[in-house]
N, C-alpha and C positions, 0 to 999 in steps of 0.2 A: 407730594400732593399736587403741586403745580402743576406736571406732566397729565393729569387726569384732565386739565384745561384745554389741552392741545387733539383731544381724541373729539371722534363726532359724540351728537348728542345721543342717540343710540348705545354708544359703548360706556358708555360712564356709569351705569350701574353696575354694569359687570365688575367694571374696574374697583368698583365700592368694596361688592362680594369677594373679590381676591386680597384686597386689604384686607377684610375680616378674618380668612384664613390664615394668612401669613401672618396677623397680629397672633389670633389664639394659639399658633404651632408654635411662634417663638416662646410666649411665657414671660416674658421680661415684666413684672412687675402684675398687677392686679387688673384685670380683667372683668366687663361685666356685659348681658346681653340687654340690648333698651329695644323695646318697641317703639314703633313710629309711624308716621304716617309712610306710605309709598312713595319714598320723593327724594332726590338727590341732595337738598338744602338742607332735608331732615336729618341725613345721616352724618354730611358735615355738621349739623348744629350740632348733633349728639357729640358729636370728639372735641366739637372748640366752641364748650358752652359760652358765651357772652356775658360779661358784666355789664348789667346795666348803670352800675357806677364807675365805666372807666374814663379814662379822661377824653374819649372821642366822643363818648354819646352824653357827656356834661357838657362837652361843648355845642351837641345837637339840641339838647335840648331846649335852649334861649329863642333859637331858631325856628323849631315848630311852634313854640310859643305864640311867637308873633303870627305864625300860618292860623295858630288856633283861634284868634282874636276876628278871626273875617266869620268866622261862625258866630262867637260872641252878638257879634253885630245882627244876626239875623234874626236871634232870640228876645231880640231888644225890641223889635215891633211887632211880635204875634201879641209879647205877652203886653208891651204897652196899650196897643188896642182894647185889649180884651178891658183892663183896668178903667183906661178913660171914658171908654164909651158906657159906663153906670154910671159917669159923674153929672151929676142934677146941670151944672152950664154948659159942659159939652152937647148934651143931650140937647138942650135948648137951642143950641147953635145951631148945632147940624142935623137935629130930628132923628136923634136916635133913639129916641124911646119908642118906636115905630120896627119891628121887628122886622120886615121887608125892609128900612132904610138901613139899621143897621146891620143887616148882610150885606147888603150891597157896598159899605162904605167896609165890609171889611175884606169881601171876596173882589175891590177894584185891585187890591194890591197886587194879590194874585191872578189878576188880569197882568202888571205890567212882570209879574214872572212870569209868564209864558212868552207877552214878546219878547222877552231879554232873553229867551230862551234860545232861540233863533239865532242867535250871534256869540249865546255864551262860550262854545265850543269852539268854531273859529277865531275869537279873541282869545281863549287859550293855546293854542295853535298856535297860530300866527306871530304873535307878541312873545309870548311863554308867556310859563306860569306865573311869576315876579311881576312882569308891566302887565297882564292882563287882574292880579289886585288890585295894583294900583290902580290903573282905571275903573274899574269896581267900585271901588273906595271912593275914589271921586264924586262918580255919580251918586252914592248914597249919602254922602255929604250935602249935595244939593238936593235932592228930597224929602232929608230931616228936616234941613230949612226951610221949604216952602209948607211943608206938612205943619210946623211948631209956628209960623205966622198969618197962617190959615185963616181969611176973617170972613170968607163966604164956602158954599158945599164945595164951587167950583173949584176953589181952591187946594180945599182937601182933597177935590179926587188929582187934582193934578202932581201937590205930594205925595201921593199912595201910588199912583202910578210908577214914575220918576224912581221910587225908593223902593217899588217892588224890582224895578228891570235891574236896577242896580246890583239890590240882594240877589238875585240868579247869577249873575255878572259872576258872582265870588265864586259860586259853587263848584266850576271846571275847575280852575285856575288853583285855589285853594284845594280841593281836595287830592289833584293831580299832584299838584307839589307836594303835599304833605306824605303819601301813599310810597310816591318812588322817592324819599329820601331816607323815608323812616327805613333803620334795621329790619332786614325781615322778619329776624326772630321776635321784635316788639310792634308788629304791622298793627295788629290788630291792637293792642294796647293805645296806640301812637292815633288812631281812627275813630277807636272807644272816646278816646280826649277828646279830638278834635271835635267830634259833635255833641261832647258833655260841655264844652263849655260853649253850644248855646245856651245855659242855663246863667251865666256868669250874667250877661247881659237881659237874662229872663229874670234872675233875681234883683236886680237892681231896677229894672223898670214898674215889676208891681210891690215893690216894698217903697220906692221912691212913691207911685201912686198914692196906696195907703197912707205913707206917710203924714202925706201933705194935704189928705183931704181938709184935715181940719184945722191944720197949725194955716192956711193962706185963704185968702179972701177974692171973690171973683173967678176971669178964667187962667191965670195962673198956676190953679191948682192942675189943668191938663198940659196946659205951654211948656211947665217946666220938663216934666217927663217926656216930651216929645222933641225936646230942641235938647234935652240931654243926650238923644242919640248920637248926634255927631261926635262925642268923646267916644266911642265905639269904635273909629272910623279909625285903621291904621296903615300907616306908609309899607313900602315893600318889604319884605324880610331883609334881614343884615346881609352884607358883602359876604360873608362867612360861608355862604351854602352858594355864592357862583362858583365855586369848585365843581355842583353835580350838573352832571351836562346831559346824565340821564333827566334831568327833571327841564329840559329847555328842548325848545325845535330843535331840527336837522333838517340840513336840504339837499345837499351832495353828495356824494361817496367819499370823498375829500374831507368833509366834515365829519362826518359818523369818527374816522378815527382821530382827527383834531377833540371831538365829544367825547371819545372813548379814554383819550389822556385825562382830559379835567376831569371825567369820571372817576378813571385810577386813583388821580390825585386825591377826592374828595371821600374818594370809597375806603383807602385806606386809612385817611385823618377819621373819620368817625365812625366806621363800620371796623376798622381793621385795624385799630392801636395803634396807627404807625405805620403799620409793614403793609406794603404794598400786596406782598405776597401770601397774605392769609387768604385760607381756604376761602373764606367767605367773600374777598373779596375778587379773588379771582373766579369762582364760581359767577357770583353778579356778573362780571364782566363778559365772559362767555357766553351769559343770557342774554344779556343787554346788545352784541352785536348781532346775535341772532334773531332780537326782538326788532331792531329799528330797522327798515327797509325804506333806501331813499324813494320809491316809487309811491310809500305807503299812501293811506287815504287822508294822513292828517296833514300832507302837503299840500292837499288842494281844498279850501274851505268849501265851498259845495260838493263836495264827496261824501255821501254818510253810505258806499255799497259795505265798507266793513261791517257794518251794525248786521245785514244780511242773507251776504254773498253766500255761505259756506249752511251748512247744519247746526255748526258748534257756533256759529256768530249766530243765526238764531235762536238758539237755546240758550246765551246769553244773554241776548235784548230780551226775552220773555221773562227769563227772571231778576233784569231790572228792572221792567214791569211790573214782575207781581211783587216786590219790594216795595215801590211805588204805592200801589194797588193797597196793597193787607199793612203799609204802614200807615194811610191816612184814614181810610174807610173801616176803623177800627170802630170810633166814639165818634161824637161830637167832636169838634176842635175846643178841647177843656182851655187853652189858650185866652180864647176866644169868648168861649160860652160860661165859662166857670161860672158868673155871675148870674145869667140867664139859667143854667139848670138848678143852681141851691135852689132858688125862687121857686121853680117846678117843685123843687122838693119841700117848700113850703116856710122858706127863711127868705123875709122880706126886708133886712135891712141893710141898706147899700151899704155902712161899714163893715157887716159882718161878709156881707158879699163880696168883697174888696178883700177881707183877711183869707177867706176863703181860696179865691183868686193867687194872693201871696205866697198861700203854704205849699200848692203844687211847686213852684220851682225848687223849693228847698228840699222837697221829699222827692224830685226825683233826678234832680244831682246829686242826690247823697244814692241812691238806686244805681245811677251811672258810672257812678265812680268805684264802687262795688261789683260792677258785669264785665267792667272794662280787665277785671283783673284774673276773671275766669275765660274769659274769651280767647286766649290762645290757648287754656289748659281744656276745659269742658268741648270746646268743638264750635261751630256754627249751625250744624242742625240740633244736634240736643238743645243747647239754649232758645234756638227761634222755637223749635214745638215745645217745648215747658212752658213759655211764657206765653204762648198764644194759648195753650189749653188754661193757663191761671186766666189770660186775660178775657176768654170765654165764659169761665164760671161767672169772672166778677160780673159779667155786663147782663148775663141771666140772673145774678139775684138783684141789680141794679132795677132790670125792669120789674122783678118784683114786686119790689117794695117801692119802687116808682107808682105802682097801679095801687096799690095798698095806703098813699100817703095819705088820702082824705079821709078827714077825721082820726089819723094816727099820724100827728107827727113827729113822732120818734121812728116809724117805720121810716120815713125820708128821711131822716136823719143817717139810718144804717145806708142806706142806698145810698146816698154822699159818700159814709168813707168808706163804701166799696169801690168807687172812682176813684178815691185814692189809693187804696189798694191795686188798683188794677194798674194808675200809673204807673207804679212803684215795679210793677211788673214789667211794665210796658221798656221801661226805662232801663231797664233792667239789661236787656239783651236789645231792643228793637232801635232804642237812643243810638247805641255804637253802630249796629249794623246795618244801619240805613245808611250810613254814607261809607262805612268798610265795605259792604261787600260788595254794589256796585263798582267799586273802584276795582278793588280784588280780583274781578273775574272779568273784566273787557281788558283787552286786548291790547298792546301800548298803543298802536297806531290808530287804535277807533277809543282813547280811554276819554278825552277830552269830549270828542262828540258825542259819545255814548253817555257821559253826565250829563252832558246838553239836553240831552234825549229825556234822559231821566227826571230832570229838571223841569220838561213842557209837561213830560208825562204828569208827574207828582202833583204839578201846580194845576194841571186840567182838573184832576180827579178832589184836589184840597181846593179848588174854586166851585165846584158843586156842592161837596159838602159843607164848606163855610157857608154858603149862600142858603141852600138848604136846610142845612141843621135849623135855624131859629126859627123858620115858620113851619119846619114838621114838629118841633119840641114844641110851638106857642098850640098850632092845631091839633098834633095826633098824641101829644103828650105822652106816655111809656107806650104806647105803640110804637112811636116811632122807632125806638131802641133796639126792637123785635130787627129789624134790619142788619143791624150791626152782630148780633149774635149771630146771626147766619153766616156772615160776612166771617167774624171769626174764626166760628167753625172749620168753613171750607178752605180758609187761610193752611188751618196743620194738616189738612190734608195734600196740597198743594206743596208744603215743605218736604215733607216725607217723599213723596212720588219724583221730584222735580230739581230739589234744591241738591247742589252739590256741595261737598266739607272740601274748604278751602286753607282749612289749618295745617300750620306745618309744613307749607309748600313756598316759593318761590315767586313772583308774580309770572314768571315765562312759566315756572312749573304748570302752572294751572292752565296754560295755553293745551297741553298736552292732554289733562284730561276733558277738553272739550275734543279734543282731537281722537277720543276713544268712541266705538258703536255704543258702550254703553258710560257714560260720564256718572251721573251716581254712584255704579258699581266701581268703577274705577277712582271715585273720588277716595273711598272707603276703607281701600286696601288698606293692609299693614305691611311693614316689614321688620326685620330684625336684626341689631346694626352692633355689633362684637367693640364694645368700645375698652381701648386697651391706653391705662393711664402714660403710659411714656407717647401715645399721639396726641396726648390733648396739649391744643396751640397755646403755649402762653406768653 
């Protein structure tokens, strides 16, 4: 198997197909035919299935851990916001009973994630993935604090700012790291997590809210939940993962193979049992020196022409675009507005709006934690169009019985736990693959920028509608919703025509079918891979 490392990339499937024959003419023991995707990584997976409980990926997994907690941290302030800004002295404080003030004081944040936008991709660059966290971290450490001591507007916006640039800061850095250490065979698993547990920290900021509405007295009951942020805040990942030197800069040719040893070293400790020499990890390897290019654009921090030099580099930034796009112009930001729409639906009291507020995080990390598990088996297109067509119905019987609530309010009632349903949907498949498959399908050399990108993108388009949503829901009330159903709509159409199946392939693999005239079709293929028991690697 080794020798298939040493041919070009071109000859390695052939060489697959002639192992397949030579396996089935021998006969030596039991023989079976698996289907797959079209992909070189899929056929080794087929022969040297993976244990997800061996002693390399028990030992990875401490480690994404810690990668996973920068996400944690970001789920801490959508859903805090949303919580504090119902409570009777907040409100008083900072004038957010005022539907124009409180967009504003929610869509400032996402003001400072767009400028942090700007530099998030070159801090991962530059730095790597490890010190561009920690600097991340940093900053939103000082944001929570000025945000939680807050005793004029000024100062709130200047913690919302501060704490939004910070939270973008994570997003390169964090999700780079996490994407090229993780096993390929568990990418998508490992991706699904890492954006499930924003809810870790979504769950504890509107159940702390709720909490404490009524056990504390004064403004306390907002300070606590907002200076609790900074427990979110965590140091760089463990020593244990400087072994992958795929997940750090390179600058010379010199270095690429000085990277390509710690790679070996790190690829076989947790990818490969041990052996340096399993398929898996020699494959990686042969990707990886093909993938890094000292010239590349992520040497020079004002280069983003990767993002659109080629055909297949813009039919990648488009669909992390429309990821961007059809993830946040879905709803309302429920985050955010939970409180504000029960009330449309005709429940006026800010405990039950608070409880309400609470039960999204639980119903849709338990959603998350459920999609993360089909996500390498069901595919990326089937999942994104089932869940955009569920999450279509839901938002047309939402406006329904949205138009329907006066004078029946138990029709607003159903129209609420349609919202939850639709979450549950939402969460389902869009939770994971918001930060999987951008990462998934750019390119190594443009992967950092390309989240950057995604990053200005996402926060432009979630600072319209943050700001948006509450004086189209206070003025056009279930009209406004009309918007989003359309929105929907055109979203599964745009999957089907557009989106390519990234399942079962390699990260360079997927380089390749951008590199086809037609990448859908090519994404789609199958093939047929003769797995014979005396090859599988153990």
């Amino acid at each position: 198997m080794t020798e298939l490392t040493e041919k070009p990339m071109a000859d390695k499937r052939d060489s697959f197909s002639h192992i397949e024959e030579k396996s089935d003419l021998e006969g030596h023991g039991h023989t079976a035919v698996v289907q797959t995707q079209d992909s070189r990584f899929a056929a080794v997976n087929a022969r040297n299935k993976p244990n997800p409980l061996s002693k390399g990926l028990l030992l990875l997994y401490p480690i994404l851990f810690v990668a996973f907690m920068n996400s944690a941290a970001n789920g801490f302030d959508g859903n805090t916001f949303g919580g504090v800004s119902s409570i009777p002295n907040f409100q008083r404080r900072f004038g957010t009973n005022v539907a124009a003030s409180n967009g504003f004081l929610a869509a400032i944040y996402i003001l400072g994630n767009i400028l942090g936008s700007f530099v998030a991709g070159p801090l991962a660059d530059h730095f790597g993935r490890k010190r561009g966290m920690f600097i991340a971290n940093v900053v939103v450490l000082i944001g929570s604090a000025i945000q939680a001591a807050s005793m004029k507007r000024r100062d709130m916006i200047a913690g919302r700012v501060v704490l939004g640039v910070g939270s973008v800061l994570l997003g390169p850095s964090a999700i780079s790291y996490t994407v090229e250490i993780s096993h390929p065979a568990f990418r998508g698993v490992m991706m699904g997590l890492y954006n499930g547990c924003y809810f870790i920290g979504a769950i504890v900021s509107t159940w702390l809210s709720y909490g404490i509405l009524d056990a504390t007295k004064g403004e306390i009951n907002w300070r606590i939940p907002m200076a609790t942020q900074v427990t979110q805040v965590v140091d760089e990942p463990g020593q244990g993962a400087r072994s992958f030197g795929h997940s750090r800069k390179v600058g010379h040719s010199h270095e690429i193979e000085s990277q390509a040893k710690d790679a070996n070293t790190g690829g076989s400790r947790y990818h490969g049992e041990g052996d340096p020499n399993h398929p898996v990890v020699q494959l990686e390897m042969d990707e990886m020196r093909d993938a890094i290019r000292t010239s590349g654009s992520d040497k020079r921090w004002y280069d983003y022409r990767e993002l659109f030099n080629t055909k297949g580099a813009r039919h990648r930034s488009f669909l992390v675009l429309c990821v961007g796009f059809f993830g946040q112009i879905d709803l309302p930001p429920t985050s955010y507005y939970m409180p504000l729409m029960a009330k449309t639906a005709g429940i006026t009291s800010t405990k039950q709006q608070l409880l309400m507020n609470a039960l999204q995080s639980p119903i849709m990390t338990i959603a998350t934690l459920m999609g993360v598990y089909f996500i390498d088996k069901a595919g990326r297109r089937p999942m994104l169009m089932g869940s955009s067509t569920v999450c279509t119905i839901c938002v047309l019987i939402v406006v329904v019985c949205t138009a329907k609530t006066v004078g029946h309010p138990a029709v607003g009632l159903v129209g609420i736990s349609f919202v939850y349903v639709f979450l549950f949907a939402f969460a389902f498949v869009w939770t994971p693959i918001q930060a999987l498959y951008p990462s998934e399908i750019l390119a190594y050399n443009a992967r950092a920028k390309g989240l950057a990108m995604s990053g200005l993108w996402l926060n432009i388009v979630s600072f319209i509608n943050t700001y948006a949503a509450p004086v189209g829901i206070t003025n056009a009330s279930w009209k406004f919703y009309i918007l989003y159903l359309g929105i929907d709509a055109t979203g599964i159409l745009f999957i089907y025509l557009f989106f390519v199946e990234t399942k079962g392939r390699s990260l360079e693999e997927i380089d390749e079918i951008f590199a086809d005239p037609h990448p859908v079709k090519a994404s789609l293929r199958k093939q047929q891979v003769v797995v014979h028991e005396s090859e599988r690697h153990r």
